[in-house]
PDB file of the backbone (N, CA, C, O) and the ligand in Angstrom, with CONECT records:
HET     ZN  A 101       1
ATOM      1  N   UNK A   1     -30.266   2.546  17.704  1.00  0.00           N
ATOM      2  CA  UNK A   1     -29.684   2.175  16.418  1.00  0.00           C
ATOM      3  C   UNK A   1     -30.709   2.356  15.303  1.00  0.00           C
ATOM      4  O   UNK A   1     -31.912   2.107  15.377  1.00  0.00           O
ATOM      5  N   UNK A   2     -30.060   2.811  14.304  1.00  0.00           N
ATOM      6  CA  UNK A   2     -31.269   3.189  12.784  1.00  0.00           C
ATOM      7  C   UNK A   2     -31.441   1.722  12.296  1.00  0.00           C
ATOM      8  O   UNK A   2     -30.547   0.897  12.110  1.00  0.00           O
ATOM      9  N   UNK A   3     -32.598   1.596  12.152  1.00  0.00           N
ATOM     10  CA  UNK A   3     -33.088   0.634  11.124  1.00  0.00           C
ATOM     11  C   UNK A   3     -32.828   0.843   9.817  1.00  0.00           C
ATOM     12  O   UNK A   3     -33.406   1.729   9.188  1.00  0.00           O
ATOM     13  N   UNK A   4     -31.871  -0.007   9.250  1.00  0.00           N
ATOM     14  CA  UNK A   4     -31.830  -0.294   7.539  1.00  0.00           C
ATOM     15  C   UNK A   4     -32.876  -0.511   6.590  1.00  0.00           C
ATOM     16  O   UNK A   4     -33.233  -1.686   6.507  1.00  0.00           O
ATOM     17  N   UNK A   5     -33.515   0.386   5.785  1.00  0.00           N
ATOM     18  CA  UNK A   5     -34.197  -0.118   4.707  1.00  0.00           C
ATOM     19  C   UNK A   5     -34.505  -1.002   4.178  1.00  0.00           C
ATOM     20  O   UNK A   5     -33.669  -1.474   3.407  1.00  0.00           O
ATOM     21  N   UNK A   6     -35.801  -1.677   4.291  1.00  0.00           N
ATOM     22  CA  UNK A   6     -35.345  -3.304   3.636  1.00  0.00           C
ATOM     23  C   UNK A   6     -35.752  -2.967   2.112  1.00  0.00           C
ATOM     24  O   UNK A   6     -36.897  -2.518   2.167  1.00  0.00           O
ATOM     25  N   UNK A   7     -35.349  -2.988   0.913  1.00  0.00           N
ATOM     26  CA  UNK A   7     -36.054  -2.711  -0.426  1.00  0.00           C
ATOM     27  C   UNK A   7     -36.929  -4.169  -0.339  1.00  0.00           C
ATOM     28  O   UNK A   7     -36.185  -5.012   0.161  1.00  0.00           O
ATOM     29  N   UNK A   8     -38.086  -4.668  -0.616  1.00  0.00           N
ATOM     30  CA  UNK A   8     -38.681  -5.751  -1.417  1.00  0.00           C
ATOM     31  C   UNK A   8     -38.424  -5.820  -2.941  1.00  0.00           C
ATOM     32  O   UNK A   8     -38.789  -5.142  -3.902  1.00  0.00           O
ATOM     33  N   UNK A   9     -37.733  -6.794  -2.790  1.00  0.00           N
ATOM     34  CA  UNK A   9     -37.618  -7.196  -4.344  1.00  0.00           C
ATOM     35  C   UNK A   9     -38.494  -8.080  -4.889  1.00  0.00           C
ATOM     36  O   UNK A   9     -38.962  -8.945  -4.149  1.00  0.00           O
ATOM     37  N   UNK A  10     -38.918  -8.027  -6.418  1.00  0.00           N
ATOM     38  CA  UNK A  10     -39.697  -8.772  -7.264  1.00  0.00           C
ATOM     39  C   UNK A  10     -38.719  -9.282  -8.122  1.00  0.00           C
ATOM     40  O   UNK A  10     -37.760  -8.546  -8.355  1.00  0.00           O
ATOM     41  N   UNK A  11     -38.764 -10.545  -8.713  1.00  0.00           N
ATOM     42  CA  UNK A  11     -38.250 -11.723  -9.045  1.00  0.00           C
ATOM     43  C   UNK A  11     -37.971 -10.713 -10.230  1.00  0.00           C
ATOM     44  O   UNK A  11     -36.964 -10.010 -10.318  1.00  0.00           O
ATOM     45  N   UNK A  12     -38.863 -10.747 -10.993  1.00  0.00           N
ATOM     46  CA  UNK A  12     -38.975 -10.556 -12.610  1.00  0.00           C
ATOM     47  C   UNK A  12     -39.674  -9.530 -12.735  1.00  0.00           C
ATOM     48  O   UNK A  12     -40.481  -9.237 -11.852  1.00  0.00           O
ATOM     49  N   UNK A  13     -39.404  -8.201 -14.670  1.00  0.00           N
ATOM     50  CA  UNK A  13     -40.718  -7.784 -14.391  1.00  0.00           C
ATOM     51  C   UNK A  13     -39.861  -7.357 -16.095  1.00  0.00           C
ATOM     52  O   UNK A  13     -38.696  -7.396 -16.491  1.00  0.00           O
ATOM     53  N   UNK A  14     -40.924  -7.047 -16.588  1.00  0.00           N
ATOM     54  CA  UNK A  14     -40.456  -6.722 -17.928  1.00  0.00           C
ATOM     55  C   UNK A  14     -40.976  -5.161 -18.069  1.00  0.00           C
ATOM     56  O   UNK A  14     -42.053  -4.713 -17.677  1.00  0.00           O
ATOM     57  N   UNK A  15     -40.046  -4.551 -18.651  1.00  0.00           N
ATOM     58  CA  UNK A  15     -39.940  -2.597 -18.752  1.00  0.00           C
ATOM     59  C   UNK A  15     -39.119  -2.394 -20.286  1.00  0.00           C
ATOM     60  O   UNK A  15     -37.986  -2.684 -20.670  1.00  0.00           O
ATOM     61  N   UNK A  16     -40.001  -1.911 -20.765  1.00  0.00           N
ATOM     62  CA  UNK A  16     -39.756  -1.009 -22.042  1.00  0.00           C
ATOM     63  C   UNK A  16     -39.044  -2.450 -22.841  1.00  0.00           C
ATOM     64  O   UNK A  16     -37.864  -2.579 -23.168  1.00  0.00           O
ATOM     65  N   UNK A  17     -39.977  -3.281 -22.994  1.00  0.00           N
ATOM     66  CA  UNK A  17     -39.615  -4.182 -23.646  1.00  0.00           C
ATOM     67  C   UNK A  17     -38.719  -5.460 -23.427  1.00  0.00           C
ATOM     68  O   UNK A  17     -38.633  -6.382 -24.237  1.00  0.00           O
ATOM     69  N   UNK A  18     -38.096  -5.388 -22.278  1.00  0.00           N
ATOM     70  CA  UNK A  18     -36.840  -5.643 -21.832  1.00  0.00           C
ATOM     71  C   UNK A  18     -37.159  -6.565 -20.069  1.00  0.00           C
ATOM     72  O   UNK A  18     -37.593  -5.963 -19.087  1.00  0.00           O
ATOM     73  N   UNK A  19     -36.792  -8.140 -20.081  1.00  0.00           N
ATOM     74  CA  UNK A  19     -36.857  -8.731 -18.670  1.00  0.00           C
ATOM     75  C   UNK A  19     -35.443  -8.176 -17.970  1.00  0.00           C
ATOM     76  O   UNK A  19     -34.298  -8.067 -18.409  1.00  0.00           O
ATOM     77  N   UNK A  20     -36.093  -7.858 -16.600  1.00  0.00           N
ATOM     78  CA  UNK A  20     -35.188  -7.323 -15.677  1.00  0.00           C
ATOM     79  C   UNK A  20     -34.962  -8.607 -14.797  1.00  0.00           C
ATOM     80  O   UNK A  20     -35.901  -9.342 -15.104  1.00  0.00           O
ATOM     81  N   UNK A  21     -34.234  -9.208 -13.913  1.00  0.00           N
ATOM     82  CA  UNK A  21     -34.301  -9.768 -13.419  1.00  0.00           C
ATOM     83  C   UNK A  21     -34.313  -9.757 -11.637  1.00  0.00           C
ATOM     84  O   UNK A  21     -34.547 -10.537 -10.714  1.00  0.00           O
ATOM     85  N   UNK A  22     -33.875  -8.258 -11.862  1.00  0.00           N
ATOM     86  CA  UNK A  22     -33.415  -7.635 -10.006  1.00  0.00           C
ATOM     87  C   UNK A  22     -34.289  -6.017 -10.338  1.00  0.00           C
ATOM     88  O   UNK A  22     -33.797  -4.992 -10.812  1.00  0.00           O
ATOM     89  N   UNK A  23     -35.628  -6.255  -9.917  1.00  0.00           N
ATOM     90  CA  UNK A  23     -36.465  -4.679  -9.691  1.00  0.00           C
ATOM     91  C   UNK A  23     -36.841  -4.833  -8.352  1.00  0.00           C
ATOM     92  O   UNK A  23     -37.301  -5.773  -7.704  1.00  0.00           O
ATOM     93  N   UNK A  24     -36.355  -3.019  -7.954  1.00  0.00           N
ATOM     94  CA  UNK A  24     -36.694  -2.984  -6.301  1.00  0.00           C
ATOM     95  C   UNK A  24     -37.870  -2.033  -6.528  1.00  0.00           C
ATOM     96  O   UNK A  24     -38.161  -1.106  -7.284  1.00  0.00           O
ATOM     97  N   UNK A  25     -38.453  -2.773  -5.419  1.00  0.00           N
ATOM     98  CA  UNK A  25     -39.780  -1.867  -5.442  1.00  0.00           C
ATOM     99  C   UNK A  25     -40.177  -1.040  -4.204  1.00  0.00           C
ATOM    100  O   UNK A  25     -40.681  -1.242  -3.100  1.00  0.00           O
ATOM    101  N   UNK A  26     -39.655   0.099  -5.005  1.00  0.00           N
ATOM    102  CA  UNK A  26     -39.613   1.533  -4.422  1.00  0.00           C
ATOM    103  C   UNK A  26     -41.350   2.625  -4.254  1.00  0.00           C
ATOM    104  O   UNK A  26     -41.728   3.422  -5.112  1.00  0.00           O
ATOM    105  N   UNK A  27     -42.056   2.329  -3.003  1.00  0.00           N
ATOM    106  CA  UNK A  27     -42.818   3.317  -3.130  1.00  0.00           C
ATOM    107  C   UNK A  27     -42.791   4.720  -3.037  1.00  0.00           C
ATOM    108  O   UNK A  27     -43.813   5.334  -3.342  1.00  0.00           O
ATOM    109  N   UNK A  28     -41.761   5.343  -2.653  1.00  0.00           N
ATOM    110  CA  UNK A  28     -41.286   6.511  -2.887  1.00  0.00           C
ATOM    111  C   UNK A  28     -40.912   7.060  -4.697  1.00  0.00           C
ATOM    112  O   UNK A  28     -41.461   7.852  -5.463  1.00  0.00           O
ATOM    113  N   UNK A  29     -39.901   6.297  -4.782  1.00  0.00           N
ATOM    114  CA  UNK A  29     -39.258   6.669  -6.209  1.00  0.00           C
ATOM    115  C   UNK A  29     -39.884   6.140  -7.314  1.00  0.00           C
ATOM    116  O   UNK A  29     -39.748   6.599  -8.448  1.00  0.00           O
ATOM    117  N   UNK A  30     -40.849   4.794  -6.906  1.00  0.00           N
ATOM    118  CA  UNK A  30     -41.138   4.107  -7.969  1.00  0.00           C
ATOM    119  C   UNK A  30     -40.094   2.834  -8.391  1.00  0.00           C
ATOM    120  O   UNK A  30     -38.976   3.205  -8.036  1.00  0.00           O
ATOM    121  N   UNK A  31     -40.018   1.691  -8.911  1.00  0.00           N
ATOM    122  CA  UNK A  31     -39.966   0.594  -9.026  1.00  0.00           C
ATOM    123  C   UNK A  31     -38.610   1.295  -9.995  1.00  0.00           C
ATOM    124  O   UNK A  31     -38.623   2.196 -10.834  1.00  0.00           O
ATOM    125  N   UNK A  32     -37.060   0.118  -9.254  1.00  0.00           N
ATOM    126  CA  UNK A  32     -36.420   0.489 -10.211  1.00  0.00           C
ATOM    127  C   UNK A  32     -35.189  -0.633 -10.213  1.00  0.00           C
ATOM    128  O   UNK A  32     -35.112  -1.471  -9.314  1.00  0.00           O
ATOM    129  N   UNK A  33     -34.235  -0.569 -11.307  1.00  0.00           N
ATOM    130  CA  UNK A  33     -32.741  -1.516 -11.207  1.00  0.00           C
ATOM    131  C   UNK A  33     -31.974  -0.641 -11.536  1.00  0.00           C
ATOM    132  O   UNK A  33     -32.047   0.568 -11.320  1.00  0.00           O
ATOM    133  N   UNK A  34     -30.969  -1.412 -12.241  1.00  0.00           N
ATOM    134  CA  UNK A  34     -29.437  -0.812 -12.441  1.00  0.00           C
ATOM    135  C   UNK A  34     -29.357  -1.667 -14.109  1.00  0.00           C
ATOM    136  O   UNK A  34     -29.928  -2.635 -14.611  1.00  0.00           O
ATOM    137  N   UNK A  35     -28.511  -0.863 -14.470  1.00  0.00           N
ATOM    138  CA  UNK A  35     -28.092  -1.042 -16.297  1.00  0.00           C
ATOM    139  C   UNK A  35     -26.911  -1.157 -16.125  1.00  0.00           C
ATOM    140  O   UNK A  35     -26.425  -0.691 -15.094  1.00  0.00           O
ATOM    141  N   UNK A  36     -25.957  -1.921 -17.242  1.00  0.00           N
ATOM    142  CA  UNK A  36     -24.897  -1.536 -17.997  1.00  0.00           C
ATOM    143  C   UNK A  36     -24.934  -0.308 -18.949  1.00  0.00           C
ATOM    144  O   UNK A  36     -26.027   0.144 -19.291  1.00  0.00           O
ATOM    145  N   UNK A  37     -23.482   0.384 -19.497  1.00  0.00           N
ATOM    146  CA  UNK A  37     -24.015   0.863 -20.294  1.00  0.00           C
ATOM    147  C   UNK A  37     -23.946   0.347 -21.599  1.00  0.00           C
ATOM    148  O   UNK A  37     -24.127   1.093 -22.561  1.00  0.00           O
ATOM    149  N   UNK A  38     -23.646  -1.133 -21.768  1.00  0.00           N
ATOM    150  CA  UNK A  38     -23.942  -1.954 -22.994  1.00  0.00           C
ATOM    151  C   UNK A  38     -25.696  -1.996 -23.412  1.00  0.00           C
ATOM    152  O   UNK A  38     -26.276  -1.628 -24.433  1.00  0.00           O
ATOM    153  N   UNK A  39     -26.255  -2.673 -22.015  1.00  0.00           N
ATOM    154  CA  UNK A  39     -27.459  -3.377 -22.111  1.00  0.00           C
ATOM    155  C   UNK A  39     -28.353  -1.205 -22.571  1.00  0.00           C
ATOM    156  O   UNK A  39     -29.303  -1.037 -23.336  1.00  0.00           O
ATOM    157  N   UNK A  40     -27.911  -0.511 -22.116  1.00  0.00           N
ATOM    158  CA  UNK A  40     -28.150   1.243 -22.784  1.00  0.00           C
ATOM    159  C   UNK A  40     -28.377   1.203 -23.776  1.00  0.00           C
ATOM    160  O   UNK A  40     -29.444   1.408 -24.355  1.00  0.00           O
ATOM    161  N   UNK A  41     -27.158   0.863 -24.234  1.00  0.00           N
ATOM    162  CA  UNK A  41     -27.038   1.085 -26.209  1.00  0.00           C
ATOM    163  C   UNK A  41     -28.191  -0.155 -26.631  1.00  0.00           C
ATOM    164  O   UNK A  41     -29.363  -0.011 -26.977  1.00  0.00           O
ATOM    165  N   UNK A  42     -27.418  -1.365 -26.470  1.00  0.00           N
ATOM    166  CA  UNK A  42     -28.849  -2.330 -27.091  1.00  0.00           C
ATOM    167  C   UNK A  42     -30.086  -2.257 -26.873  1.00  0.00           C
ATOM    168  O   UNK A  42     -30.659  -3.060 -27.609  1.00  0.00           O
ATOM    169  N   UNK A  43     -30.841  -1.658 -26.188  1.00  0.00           N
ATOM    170  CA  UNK A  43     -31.909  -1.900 -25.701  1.00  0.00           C
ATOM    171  C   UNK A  43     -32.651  -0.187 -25.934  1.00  0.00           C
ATOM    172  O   UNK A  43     -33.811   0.011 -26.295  1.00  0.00           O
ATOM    173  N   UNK A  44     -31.743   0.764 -25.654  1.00  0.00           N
ATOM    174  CA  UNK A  44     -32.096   2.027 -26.159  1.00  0.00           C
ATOM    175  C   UNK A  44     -32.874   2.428 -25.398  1.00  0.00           C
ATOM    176  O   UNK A  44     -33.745   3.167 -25.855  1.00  0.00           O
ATOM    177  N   UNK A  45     -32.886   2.166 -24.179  1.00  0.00           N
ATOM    178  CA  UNK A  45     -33.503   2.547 -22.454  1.00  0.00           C
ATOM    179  C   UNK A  45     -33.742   4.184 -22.998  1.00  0.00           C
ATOM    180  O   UNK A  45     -32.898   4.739 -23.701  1.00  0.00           O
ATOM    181  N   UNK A  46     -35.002   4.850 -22.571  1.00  0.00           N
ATOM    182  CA  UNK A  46     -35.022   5.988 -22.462  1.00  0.00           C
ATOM    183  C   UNK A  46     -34.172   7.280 -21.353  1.00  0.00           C
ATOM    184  O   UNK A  46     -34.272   7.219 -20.127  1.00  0.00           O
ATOM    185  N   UNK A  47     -33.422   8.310 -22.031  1.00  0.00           N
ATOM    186  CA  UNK A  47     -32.523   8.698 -21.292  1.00  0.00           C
ATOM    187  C   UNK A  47     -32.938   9.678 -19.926  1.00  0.00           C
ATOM    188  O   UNK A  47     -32.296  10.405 -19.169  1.00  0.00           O
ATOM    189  N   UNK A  48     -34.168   9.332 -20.037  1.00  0.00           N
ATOM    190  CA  UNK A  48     -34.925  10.268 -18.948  1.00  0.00           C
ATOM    191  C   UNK A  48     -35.245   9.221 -17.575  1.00  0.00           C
ATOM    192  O   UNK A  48     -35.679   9.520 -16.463  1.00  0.00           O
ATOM    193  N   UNK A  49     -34.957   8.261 -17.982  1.00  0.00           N
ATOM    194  CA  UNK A  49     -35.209   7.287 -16.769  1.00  0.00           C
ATOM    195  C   UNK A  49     -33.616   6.672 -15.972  1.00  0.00           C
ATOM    196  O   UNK A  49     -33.385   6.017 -14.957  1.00  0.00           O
ATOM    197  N   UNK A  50     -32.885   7.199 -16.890  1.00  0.00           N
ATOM    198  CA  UNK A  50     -31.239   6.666 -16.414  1.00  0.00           C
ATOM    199  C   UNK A  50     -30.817   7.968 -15.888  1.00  0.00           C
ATOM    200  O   UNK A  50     -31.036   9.139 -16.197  1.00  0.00           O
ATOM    201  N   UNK A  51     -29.953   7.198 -14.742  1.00  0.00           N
ATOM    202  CA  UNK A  51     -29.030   7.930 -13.819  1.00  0.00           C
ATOM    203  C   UNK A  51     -27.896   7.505 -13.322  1.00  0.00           C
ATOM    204  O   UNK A  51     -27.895   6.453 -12.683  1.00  0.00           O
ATOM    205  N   UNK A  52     -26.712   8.235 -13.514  1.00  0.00           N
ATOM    206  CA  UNK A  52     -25.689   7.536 -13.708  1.00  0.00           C
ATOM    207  C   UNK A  52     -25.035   7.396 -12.309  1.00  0.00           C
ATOM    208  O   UNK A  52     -25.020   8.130 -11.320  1.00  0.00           O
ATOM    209  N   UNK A  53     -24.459   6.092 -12.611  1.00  0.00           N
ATOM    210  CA  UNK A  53     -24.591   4.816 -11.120  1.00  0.00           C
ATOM    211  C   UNK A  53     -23.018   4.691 -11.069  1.00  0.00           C
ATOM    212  O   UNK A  53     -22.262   4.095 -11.837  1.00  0.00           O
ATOM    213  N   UNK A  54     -22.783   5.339 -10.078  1.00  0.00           N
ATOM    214  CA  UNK A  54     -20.973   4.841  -9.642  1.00  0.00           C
ATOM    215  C   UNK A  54     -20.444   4.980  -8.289  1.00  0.00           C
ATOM    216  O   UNK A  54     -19.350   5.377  -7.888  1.00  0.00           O
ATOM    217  N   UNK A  55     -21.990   4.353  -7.385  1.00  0.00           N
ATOM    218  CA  UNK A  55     -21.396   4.419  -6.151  1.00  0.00           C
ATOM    219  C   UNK A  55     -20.933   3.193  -5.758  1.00  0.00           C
ATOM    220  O   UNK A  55     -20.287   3.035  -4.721  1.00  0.00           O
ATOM    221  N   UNK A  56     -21.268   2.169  -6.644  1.00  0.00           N
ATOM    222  CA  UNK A  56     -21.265   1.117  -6.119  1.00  0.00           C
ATOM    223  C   UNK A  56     -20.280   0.001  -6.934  1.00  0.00           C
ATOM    224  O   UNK A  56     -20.983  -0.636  -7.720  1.00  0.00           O
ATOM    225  N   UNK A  57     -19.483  -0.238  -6.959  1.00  0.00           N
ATOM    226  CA  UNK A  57     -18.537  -1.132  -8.154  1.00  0.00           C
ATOM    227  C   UNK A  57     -18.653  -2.271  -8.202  1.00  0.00           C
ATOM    228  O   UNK A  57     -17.997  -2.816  -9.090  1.00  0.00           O
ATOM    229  N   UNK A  58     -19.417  -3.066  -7.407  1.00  0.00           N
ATOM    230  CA  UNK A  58     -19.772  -4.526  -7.984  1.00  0.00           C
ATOM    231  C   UNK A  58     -21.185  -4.952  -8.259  1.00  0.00           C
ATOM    232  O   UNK A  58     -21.348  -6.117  -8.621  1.00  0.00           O
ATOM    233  N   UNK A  59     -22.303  -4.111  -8.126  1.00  0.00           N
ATOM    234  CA  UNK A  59     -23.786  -4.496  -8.128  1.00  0.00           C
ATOM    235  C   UNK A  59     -23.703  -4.582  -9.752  1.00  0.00           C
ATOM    236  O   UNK A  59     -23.121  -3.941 -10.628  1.00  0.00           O
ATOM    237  N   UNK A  60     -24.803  -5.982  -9.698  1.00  0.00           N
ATOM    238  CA  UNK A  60     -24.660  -6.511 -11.325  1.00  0.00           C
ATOM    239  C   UNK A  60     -25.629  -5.366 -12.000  1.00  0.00           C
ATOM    240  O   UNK A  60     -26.123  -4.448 -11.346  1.00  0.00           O
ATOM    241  N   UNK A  61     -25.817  -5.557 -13.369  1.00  0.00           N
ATOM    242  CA  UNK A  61     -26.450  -5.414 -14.368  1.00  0.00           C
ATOM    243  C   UNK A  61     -27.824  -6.329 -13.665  1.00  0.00           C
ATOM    244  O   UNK A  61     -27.674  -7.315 -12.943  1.00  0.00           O
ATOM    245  N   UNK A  62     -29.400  -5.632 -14.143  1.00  0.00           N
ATOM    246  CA  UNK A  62     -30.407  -6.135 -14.091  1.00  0.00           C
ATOM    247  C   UNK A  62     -30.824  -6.119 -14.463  1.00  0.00           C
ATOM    248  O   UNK A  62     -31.958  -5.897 -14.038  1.00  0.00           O
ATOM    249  N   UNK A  63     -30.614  -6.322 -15.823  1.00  0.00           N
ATOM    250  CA  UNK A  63     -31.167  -6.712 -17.051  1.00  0.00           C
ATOM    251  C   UNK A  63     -30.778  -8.480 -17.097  1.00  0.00           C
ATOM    252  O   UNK A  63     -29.643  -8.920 -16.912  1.00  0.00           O
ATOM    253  N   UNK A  64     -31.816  -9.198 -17.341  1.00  0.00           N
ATOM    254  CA  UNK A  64     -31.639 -11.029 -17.835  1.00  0.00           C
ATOM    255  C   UNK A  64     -30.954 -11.343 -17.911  1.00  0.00           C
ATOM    256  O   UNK A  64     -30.306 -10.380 -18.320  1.00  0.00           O
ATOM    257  N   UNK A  65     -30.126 -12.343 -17.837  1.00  0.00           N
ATOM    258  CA  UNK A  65     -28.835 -13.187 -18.857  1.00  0.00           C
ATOM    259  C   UNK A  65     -27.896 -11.863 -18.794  1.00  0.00           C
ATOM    260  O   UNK A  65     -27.623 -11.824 -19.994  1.00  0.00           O
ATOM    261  N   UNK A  66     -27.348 -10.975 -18.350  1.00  0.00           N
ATOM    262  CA  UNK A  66     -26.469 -10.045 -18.227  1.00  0.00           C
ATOM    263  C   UNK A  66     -26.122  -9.870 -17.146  1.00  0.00           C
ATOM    264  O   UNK A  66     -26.983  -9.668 -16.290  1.00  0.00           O
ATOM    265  N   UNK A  67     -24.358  -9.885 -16.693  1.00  0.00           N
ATOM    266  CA  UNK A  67     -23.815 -10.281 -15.590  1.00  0.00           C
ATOM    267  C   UNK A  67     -22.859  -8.531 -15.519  1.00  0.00           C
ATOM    268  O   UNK A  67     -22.190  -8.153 -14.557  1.00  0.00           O
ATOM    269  N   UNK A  68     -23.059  -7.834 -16.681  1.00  0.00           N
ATOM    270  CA  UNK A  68     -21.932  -6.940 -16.342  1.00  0.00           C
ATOM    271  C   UNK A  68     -22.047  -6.289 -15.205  1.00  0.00           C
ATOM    272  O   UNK A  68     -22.801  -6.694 -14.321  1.00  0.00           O
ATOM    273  N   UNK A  69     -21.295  -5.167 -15.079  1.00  0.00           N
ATOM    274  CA  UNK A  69     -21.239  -4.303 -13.312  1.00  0.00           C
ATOM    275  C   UNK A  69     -22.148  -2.999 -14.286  1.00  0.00           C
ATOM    276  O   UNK A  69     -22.006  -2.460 -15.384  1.00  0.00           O
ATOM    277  N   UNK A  70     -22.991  -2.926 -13.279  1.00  0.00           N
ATOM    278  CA  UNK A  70     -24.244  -1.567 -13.551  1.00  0.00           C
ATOM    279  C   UNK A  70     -23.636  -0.708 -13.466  1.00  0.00           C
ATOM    280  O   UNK A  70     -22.940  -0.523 -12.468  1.00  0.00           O
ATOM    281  N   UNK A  71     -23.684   0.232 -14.608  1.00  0.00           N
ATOM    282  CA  UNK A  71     -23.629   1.856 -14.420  1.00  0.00           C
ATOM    283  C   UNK A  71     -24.411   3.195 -14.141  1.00  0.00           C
ATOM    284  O   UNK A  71     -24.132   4.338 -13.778  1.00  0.00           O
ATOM    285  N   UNK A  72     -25.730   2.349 -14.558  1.00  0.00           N
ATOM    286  CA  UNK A  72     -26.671   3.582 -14.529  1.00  0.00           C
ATOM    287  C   UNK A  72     -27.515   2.715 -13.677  1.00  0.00           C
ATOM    288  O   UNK A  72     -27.656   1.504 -13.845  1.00  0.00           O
ATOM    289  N   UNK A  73     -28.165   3.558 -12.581  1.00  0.00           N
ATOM    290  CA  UNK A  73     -30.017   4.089 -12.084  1.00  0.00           C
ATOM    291  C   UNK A  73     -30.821   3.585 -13.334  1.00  0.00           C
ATOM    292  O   UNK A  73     -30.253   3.636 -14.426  1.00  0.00           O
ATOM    293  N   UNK A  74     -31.980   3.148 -13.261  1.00  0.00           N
ATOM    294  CA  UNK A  74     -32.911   2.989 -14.258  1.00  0.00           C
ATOM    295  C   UNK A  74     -34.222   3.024 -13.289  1.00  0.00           C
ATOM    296  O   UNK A  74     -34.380   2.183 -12.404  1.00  0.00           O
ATOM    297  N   UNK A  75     -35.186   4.122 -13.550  1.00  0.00           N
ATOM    298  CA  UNK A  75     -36.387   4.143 -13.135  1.00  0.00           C
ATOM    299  C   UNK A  75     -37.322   4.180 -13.717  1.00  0.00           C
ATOM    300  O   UNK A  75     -37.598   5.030 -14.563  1.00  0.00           O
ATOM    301  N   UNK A  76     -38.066   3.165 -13.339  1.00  0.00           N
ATOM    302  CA  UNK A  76     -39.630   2.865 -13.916  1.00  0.00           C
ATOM    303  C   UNK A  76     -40.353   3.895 -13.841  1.00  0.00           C
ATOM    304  O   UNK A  76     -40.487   4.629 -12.862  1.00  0.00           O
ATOM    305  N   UNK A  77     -40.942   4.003 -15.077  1.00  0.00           N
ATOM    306  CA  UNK A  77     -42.824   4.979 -14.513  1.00  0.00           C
ATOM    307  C   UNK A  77     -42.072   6.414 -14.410  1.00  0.00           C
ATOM    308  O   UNK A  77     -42.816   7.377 -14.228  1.00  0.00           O
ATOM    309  N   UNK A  78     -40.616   6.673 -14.509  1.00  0.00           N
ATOM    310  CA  UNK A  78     -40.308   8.544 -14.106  1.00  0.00           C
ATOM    311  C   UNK A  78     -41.190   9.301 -15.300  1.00  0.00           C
ATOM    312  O   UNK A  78     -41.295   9.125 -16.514  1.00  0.00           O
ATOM    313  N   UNK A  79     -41.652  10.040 -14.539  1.00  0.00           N
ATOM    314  CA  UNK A  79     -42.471  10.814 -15.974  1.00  0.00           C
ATOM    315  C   UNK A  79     -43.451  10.422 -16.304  1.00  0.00           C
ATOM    316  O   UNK A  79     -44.162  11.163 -16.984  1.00  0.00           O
ATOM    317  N   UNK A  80     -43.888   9.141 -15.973  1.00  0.00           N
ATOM    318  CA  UNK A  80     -45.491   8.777 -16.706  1.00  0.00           C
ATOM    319  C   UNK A  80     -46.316   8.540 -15.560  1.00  0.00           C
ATOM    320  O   UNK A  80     -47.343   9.219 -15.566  1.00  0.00           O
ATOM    321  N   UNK A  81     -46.134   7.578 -14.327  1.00  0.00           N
ATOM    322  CA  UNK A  81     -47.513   7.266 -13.805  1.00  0.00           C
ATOM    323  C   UNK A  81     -46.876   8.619 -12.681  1.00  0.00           C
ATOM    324  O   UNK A  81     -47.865   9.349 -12.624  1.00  0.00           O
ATOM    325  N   UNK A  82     -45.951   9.183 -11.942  1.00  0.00           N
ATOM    326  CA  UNK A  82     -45.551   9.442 -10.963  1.00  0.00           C
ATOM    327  C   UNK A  82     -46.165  10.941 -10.475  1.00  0.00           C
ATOM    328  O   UNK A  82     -45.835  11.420  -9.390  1.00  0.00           O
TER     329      UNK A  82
HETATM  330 ZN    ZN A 101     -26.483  -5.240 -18.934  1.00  0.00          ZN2+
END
């Protein structure tokens, strides 16, 4: 039988200004969550780090105090430390 992936998650972590509250920490891809595309527009997430998220129809928003259903991938560090 395959062993399932465990992601380690970190509580908190603040990115591009913004507390996340659900970041998985990915040593492959690099450290990442999931967006609305409300918390998109307000926050003005760079569009090089979003990827658009519709496999999944109930995983929240991980952004703080925001409960909506995630639409986009959001990855940390794409393009800068990687
Ligand atoms: Zn949101």
């Amino acid at each position: 039988m395959r062993k399932r992936r465990v992601y380690k998650s970190k509580n908190k972590g603040e990115h591009f200004g913004v507390f996340f509250n659900d970041i998985v920490d990915d040593a492959t891809a690099g450290d990442w969550s999931q967006v609305c595309s409300s918390c998109v527009r307000k926050h003005g997430f760079p569009k090089e780090t979003l990827d658009q998220y519709d496999v999944d129809k109930d995983t929240l928003c991980g952004v703080e105090r925001c409960d909506n259903i995630a639409e986009y991938f959001i990855t940390f560090y794409r393009g800068y430390d990687l």
